[in-house]
C-alpha positions in Angstrom: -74.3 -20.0 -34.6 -72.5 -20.0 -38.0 -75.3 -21.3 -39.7 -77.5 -18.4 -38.4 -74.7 -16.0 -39.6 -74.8 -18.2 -43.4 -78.4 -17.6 -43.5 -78.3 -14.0 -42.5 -75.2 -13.5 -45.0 -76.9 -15.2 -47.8 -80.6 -13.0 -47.2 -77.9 -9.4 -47.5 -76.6 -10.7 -50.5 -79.9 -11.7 -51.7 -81.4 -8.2 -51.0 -78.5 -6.1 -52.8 -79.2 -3.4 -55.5 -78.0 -5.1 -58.8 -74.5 -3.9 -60.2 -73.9 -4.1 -63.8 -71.1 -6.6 -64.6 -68.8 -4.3 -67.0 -69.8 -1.2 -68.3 -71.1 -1.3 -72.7 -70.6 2.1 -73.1 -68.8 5.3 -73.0 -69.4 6.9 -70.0 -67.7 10.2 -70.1 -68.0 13.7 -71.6 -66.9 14.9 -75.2 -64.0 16.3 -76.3 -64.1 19.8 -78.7 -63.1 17.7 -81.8 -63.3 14.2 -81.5 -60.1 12.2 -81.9 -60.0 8.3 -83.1 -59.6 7.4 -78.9 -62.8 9.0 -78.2 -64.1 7.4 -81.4 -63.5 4.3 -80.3 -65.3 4.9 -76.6 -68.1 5.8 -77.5 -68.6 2.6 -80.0 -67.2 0.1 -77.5 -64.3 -0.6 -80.5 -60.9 -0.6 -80.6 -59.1 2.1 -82.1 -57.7 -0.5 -85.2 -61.1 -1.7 -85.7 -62.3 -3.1 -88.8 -65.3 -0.7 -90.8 -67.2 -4.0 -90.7 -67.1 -3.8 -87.0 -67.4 -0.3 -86.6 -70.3 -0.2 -88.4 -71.9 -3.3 -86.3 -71.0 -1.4 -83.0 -72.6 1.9 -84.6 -75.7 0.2 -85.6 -75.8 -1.9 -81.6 -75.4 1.9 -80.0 -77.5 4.0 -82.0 -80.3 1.4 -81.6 -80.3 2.1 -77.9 -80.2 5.8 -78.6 -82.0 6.4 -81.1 -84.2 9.5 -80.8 -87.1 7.9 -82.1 -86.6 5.8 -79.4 -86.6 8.5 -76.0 -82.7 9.0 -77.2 -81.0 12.2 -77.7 -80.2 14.2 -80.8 -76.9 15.5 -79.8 -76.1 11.9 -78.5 -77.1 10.3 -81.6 -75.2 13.0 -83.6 -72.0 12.7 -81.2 -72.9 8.7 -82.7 -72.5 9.5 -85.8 -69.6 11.7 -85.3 -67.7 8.9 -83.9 -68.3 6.7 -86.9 -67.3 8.7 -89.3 -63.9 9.5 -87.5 -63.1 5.3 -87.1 -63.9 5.3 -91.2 -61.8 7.7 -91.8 -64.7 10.5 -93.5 -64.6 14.4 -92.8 -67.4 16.8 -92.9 -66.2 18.7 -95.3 -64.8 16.1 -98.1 -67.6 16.1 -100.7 -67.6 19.9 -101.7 -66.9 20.7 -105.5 -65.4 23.6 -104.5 
């Protein structure tokens, strides 16, 4: 009897959708302006994170998408967006105003 109810356990386990072990990216929507919190969400970084590493975690995340690619254009601007608030640019810095 338990073995029948081992080998019917272990065919339900067998036959289960996948689940994804932890979660790579931001799953969530966007804030109005994007603070260094949300920054760091959407690149998978911490908020302290070096621009080596931010820029490694831009590059991993805009590879997968890319609009190129089947990705979005807001998304991969909302990218964008979140690097330059974790290395500390502004929109609006290089006018000769």
């Amino acid at each position: 009897m338990a073995g029948k109810y081992g080998i019917q356990a272990w065919q339900s386990f067998k036959t289960r959708p996948p689940r994804p072990r932890s979660r790579r990216f931001y799953d969530g929507g966007f804030q109005p302006t994007m603070t260094r919190r949300e920054a760091a969400l959407i690149l998978g970084v911490r908020e302290g994170a070096a621009a080596d590493k931010v820029r490694e975690a831009h590059r991993r995340v805009m590879v997968a998408n890319h609009p190129d690619a089947g990705g979005s254009h807001y998304l991969a601007s909302k990218i964008n967006e979140a690097k330059d608030v974790m290395l500390g640019k502004t929109k609006n810095s290089g006018s000769a105003f």
